[in-house]
BATINU-425835 format. One line per 2 residues: their letters; for each residue z, x, y of C-alpha. Coordinates in nm, 4 decimals, decimal comma, padded with zeros to 6 digits. Each point is the difference from the previous one (the first is absolute). Example, Ala and Ser with C-alpha at 12.3 -4.5 7.8 and 13.67 -1.06 7.14 Angstrom:
residues 2
AS> 00,7800/01,2300/-00,4500  -00,0660/00,1370/00,3440 .
***
This chain:
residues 396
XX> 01,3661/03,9785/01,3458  -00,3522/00,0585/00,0555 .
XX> -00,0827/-00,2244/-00,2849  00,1987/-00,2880/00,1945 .
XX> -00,1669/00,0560/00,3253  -00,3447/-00,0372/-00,1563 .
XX> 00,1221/-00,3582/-00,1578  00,1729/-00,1094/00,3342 .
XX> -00,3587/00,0936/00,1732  -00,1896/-00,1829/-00,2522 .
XX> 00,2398/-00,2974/00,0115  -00,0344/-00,0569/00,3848 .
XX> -00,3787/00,0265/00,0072  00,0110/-00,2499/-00,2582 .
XX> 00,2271/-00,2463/00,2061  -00,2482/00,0831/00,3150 .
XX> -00,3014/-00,1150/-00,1795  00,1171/-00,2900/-00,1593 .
XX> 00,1228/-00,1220/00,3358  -00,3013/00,0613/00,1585 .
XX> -00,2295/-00,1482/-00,2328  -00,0513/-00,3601/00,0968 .
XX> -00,1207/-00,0804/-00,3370  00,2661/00,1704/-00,2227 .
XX> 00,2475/-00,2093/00,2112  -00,1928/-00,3195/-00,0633 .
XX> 00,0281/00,0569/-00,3679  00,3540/00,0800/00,0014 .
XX> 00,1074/-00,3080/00,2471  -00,2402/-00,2285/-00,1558 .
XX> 00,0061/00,0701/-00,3390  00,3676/00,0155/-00,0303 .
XX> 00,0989/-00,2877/00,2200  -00,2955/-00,2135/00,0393 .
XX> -00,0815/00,0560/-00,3943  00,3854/-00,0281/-00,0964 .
XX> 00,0453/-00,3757/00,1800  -00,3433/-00,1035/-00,0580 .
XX> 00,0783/00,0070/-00,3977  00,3238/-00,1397/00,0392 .
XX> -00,0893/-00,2796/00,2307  -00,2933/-00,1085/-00,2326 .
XX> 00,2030/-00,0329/-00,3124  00,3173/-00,1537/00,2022 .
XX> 00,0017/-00,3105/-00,1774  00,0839/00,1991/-00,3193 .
XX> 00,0961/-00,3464/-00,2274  -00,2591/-00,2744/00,1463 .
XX> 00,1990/-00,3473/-00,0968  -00,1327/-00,3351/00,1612 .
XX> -00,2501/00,0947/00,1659  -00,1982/-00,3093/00,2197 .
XX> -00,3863/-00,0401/-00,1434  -00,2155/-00,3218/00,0212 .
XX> -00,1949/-00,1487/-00,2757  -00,3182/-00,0987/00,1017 .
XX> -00,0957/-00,2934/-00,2792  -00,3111/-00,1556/-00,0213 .
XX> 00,0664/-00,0901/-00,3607  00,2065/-00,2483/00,0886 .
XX> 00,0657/-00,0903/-00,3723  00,3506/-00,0292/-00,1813 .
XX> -00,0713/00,3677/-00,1816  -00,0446/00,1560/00,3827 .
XX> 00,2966/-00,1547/00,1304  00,2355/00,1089/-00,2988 .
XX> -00,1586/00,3743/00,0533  00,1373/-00,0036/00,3431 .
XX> 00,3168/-00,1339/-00,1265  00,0369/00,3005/-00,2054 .
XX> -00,1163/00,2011/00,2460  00,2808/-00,0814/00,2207 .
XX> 00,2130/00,0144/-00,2983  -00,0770/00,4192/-00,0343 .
XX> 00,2882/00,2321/00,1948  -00,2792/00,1679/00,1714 .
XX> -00,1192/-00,3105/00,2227  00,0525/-00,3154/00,1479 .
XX> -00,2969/-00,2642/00,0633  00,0973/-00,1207/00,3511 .
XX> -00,3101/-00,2578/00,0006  -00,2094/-00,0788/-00,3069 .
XX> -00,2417/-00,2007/00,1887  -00,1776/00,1518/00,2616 .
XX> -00,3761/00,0591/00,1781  -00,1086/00,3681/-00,0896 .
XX> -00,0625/00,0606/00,3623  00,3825/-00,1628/00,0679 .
XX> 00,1327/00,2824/-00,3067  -00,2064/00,2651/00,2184 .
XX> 00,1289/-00,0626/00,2999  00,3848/-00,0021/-00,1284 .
XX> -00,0501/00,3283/-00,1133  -00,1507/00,1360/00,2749 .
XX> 00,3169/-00,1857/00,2067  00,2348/00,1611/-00,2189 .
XX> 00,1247/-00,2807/-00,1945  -00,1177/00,0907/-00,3245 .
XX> -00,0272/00,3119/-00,1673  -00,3107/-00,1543/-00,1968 .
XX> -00,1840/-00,2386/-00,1576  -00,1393/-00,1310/-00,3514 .
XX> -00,3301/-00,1677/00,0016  -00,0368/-00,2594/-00,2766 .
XX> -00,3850/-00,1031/-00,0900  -00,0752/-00,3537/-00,0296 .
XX> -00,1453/00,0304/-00,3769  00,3400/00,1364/-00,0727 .
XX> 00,0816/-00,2611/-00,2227  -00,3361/-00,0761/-00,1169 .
XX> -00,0476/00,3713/-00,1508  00,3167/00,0741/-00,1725 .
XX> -00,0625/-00,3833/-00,1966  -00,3612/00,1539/-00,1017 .
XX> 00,2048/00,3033/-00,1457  -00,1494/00,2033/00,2591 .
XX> 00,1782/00,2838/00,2133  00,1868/-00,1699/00,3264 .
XX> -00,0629/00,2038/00,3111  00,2188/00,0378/00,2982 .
XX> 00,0555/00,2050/00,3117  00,2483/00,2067/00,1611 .
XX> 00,0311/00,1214/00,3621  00,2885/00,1817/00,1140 .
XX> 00,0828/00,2332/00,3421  00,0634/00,3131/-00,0660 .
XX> 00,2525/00,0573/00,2889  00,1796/00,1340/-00,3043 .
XX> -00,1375/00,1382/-00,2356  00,2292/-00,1886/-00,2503 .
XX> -00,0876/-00,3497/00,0910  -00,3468/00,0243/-00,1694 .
XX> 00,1967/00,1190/-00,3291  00,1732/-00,3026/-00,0042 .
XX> -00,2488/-00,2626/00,1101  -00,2270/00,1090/-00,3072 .
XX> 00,2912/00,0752/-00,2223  00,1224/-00,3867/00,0629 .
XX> -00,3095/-00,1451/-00,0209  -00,0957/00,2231/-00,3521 .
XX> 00,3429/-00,0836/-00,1160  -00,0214/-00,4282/00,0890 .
XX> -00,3676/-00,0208/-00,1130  00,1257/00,1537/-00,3682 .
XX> 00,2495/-00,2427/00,0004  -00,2234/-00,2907/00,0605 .
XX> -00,2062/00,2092/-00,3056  00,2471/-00,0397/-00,2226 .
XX> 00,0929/-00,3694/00,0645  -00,3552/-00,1200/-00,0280 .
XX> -00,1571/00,2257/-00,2380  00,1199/-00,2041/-00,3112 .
XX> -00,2275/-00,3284/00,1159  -00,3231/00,2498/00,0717 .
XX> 00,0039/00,1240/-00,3578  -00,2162/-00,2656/-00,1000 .
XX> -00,2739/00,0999/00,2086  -00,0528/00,3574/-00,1436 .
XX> -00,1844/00,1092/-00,2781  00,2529/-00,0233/-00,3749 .
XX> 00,0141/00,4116/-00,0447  00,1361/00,0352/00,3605 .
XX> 00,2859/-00,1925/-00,0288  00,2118/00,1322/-00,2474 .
XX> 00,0173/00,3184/00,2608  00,0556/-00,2264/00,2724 .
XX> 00,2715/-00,1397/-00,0991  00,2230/00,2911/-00,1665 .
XX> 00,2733/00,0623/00,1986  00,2040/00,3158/-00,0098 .
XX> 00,3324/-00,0176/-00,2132  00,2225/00,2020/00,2352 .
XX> -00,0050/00,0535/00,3771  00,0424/00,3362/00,1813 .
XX> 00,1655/00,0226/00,3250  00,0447/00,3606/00,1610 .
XX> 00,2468/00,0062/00,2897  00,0017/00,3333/00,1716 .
XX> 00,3259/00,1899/-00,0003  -00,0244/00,1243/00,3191 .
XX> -00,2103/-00,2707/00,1975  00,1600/-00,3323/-00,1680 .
XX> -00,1387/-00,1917/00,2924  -00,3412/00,1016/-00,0463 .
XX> -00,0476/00,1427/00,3835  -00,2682/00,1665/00,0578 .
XX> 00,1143/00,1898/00,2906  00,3297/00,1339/-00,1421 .
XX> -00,2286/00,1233/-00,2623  -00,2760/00,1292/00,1706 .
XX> 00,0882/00,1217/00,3233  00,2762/00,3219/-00,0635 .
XX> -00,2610/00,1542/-00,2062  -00,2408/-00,0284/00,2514 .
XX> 00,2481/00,1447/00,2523  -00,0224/00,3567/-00,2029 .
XX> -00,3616/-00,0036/-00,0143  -00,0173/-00,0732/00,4090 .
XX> 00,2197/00,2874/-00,0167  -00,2950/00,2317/-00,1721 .
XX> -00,2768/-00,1417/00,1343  00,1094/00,0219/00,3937 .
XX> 00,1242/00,3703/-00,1072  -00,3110/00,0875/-00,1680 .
XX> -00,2022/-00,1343/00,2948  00,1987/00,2103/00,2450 .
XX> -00,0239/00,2960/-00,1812  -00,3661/-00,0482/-00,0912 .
XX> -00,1314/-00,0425/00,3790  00,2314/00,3020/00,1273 .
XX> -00,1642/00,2354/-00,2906  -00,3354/-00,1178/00,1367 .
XX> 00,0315/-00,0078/00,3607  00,1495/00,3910/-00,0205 .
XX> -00,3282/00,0492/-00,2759  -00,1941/-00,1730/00,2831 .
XX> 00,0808/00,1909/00,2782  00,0513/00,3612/-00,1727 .
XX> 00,3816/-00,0290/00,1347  00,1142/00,0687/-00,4037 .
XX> -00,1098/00,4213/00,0715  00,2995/00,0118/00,1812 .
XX> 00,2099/-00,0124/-00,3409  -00,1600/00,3080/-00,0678 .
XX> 00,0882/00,2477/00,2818  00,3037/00,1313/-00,1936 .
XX> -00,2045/00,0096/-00,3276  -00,1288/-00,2650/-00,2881 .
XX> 00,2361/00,1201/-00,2786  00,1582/-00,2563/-00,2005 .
XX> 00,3514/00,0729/00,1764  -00,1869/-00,0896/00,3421 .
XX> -00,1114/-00,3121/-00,1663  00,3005/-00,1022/-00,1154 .
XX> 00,1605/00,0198/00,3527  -00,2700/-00,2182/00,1078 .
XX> 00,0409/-00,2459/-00,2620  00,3741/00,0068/00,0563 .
XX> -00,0784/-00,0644/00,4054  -00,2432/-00,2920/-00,0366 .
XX> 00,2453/-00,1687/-00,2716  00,3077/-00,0039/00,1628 .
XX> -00,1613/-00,1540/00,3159  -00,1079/-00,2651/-00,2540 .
XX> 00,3012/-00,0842/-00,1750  00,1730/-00,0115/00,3534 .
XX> -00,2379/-00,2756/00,1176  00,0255/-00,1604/-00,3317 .
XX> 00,3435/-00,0004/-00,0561  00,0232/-00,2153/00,3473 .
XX> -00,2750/-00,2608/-00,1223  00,1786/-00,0020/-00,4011 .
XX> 00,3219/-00,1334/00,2072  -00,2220/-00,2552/00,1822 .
XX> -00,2055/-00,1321/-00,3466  00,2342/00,0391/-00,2876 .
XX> 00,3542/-00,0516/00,2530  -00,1140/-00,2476/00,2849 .
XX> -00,2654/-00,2333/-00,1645  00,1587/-00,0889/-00,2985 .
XX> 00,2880/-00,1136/00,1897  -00,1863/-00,1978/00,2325 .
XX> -00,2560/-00,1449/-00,2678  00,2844/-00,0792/-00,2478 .
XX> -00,1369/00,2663/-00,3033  00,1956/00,1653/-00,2643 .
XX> 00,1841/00,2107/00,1313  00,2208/00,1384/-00,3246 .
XX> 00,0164/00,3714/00,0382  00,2678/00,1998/00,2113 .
XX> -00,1669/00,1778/00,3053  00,1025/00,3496/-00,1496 .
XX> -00,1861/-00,0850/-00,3326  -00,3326/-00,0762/00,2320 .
XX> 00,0208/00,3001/00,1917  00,0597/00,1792/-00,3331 .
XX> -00,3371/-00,1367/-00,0961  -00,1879/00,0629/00,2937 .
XX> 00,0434/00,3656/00,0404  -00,2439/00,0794/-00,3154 .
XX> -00,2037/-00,2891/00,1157  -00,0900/00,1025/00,2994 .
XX> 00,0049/00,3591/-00,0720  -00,2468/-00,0582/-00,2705 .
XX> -00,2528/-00,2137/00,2432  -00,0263/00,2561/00,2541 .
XX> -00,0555/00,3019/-00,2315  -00,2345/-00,2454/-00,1702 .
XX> -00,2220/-00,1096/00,3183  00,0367/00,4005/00,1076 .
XX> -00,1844/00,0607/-00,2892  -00,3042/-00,2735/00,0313 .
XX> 00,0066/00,1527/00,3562  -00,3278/00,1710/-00,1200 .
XX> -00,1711/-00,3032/-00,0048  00,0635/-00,0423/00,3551 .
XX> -00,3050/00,1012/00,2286  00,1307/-00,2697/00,2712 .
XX> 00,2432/-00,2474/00,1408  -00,1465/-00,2891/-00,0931 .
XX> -00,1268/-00,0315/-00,3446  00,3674/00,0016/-00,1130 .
XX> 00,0171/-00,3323/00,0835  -00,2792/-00,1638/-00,1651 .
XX> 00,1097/00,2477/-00,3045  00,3444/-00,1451/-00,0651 .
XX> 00,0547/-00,3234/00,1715  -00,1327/-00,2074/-00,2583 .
XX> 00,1707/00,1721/-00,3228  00,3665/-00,2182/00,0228 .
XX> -00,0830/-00,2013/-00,3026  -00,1227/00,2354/-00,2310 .
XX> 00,3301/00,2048/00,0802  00,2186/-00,3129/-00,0775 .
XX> -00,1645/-00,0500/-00,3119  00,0399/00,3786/-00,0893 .
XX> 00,3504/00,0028/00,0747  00,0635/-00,2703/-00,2633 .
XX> 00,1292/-00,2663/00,2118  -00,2318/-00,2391/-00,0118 .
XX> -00,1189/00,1114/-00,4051  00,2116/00,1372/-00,2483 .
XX> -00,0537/00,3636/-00,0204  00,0170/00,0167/-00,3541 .
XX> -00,3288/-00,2003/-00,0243  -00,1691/00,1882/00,2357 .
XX> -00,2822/00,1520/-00,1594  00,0858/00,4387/-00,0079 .
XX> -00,2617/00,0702/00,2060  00,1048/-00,1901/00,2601 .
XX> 00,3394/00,0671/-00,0722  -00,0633/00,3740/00,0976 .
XX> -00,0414/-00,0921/00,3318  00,3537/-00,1575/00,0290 .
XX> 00,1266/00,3515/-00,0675  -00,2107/00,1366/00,2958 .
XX> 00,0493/-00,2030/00,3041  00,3816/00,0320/00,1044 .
XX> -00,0330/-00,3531/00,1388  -00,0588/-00,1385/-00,3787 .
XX> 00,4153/00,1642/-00,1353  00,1511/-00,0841/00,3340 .
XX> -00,1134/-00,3702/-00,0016  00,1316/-00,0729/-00,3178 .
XX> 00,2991/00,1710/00,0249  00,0606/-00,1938/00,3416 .
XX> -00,0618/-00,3007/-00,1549  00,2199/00,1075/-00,2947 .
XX> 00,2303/00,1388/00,2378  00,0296/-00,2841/00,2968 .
XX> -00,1421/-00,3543/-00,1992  00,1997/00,0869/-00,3363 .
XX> 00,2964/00,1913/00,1251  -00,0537/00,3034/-00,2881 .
XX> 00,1569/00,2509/00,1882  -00,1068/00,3155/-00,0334 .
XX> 00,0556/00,0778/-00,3392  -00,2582/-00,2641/-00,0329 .
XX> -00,2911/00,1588/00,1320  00,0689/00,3388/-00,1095 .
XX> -00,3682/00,0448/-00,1392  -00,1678/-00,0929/00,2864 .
XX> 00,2431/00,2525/00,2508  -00,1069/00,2790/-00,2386 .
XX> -00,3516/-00,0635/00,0414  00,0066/-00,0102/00,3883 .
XX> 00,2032/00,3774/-00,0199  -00,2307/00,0979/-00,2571 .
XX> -00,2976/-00,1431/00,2236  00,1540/00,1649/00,3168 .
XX> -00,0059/00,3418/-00,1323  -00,3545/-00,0491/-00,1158 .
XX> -00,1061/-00,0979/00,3142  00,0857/00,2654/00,2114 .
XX> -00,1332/00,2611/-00,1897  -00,3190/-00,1831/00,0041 .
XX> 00,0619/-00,0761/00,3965  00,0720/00,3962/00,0543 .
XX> -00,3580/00,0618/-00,1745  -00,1504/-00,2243/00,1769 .
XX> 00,0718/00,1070/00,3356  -00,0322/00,3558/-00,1062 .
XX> -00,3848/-00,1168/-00,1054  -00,0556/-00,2005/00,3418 .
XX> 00,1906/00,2117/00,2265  -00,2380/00,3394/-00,1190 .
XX> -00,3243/-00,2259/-00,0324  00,0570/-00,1063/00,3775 .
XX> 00,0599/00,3866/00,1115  -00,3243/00,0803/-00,1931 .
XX> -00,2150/-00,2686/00,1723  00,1624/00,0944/00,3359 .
XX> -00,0765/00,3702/-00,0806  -00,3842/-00,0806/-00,0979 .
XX> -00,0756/-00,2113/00,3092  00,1059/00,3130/00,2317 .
***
């Protein structure tokens, strides 16, 4: 019973301080929230089809003109004016009524007859941060086209040895389709893996600027009052972490219930199956940032220190790259932050419909991970908790 009334006691002045610190809140309102739409909303147009660019030609010649015809041709774009001022094709995007704009030279023409590289230029909002994709992937994919069509009558103009090379074309084509992403979207793709990691980074933040705000201010002694053995620890541990997974269990519904039903995501998995996948995951993150805590001296640094790490999580949970040809070194690290498993298995779980038997590996590794982790947490704040009570001791 006693046991219980320490937790309870360290589970309410955990609620007090995270409601009274301004910045913890900001983190938690903004990250989750602000962070969760701002993602979605930029990658909203997930499939960009016919999108309304300009084509700013001063060629003017018949090989320009058929460029922009092929140009429009592509399902990314559509050439709304082929003809206009490059001040008129600035002003139409600043209006809204392109998305962007490709800027044809006048020596167009006159380069690719010399056998000499054509140059062109792209311009594109980035309102979304698709539209530039497909902009440069439709003007890449037009311009080879025109290559192709016009490199047989430029053979003549380079050097004997060059053209045998030139001219060899491959025997067999290769087209991959994604199993899971047949329409190529970039946001169906992209954006549920970055939900998790929003997950452990906001978590990670929270925990980090609570461990050094209480480092800060001396406030972590208090732990030790009833003694720093590891069973003391452990009821601290237990007290911090279940205030966390409360809070997070709230902002999980809102991420990876409410947005992918607004924003139109995969959405395969049965609610029961998440929540079965969530309880190591976020188990495992807060032992994990309990026991980094010791690199905490303040409230701030933690957000300079893990902001900027999103993308080298995706790529470490094998989303993005194949795990299998990630190099072992690097692989190692996939085994140690619990955000690396739980993506893929989310993505596994909620893109590919696996079901759980599907992503049994990755479930053993967050259990395996969770254990870990709060033995290391529980040493941790043994080691901090009995270094503050030193200093405290030595200063009176």
């Amino acid at each position: 019973m006693k046991t219980l009334n320490n937790i309870v006691k360290i589970i309410a002045g955990e609620f007090r301080t995270i409601v009274s610190g301004y910045a913890v809140l900001l983190v938690l309102t903004g990250g989750i929230f602000l962070y969760g739409f701002l993602y979605n909303y930029m990658y909203e147009p997930n499939v960009i089809r016919k999108a309304p660019v300009a084509v700013v030609d001063c060629s003017r010649t018949p090989l320009s003109r058929q460029y922009a015809r092929t140009l429009d041709a592509t399902p990314q774009i559509q050439v709304v004016t082929d003809n206009p001022e490059l001040q008129r094709a600035k002003e139409m995007m600043k209006t809204g009524d392109i998305i962007g704009y490709i800027y044809i030279p006048a020596d167009f023409d006159e380069r690719i007859g010399r056998g000499e590289e054509a140059v062109y230029i792209t311009f594109s909002t980035t309102t979304a941060f698709l539209y530039y994709a497909s902009v440069q992937e439709a003007s890449a994919g037009a311009m080879l086209a025109i290559n192709n069509a016009v490199r047989p009558e430029i053979v003549v103009f380079l050097p004997q040895e060059d053209v045998t090379s030139i001219l060899q074309i491959s025997t067999i084509k290769v087209k991959g389709i994604p199993l899971y992403n047949y329409t190529g979207g970039y946001g169906t793709y992209l954006i549920p893996a970055v939900l998790m990691v929003i997950i452990f980074q906001t978590l990670i933040m929270v925990i980090f600027m609570l461990c050094g705000n209480e480092w800060h201010n001396r406030s972590i002694v208090n732990y030790g009052r009833n003694g720093i053995s590891f069973g003391k620890m452990a009821q601290v541990i237990a007290g911090k972490t279940f205030v966390y997974v409360m809070l997070y269990v709230v902002f999980s519904m809102f991420l990876l219930g409410l947005l992918p039903l607004i924003f139109q995501l995969p959405h395969l998995a049965h609610y029961g199956e998440i929540i079965v996948l969530l309880i190591p995951y976020l188990l495992s993150t807060c032992f994990f940032g309990l026991t980094l805590s010791f690199v905490c001296t303040d409230s701030d640094a933690p957000l300079l220190l893990v902001a900027f790490f999103s993308v080298g999580l995706i790529f470490l949970s094998g989303v993005s790259y194949p795990l299998e040809l990630i190099p072992a070194y690097w692989k190692v690290l996939h085994y140690i932050f619990p955000t690396a498993p739980a993506t893929l298995a989310f993505v596994k779980l909620n893109s590919m419909n696996a079901g759980l038997s599907g992503i049994e590996q990755q479930y053993i590794i967050l259990w395996i991970q969770s254990v870990i982790y709060f033995v290391t947490a529980c040493l941790v704040y043994k080691y901090r908790v009995k270094r503050a009570c030193k200093e405290i001791d030595n200063l009176e």
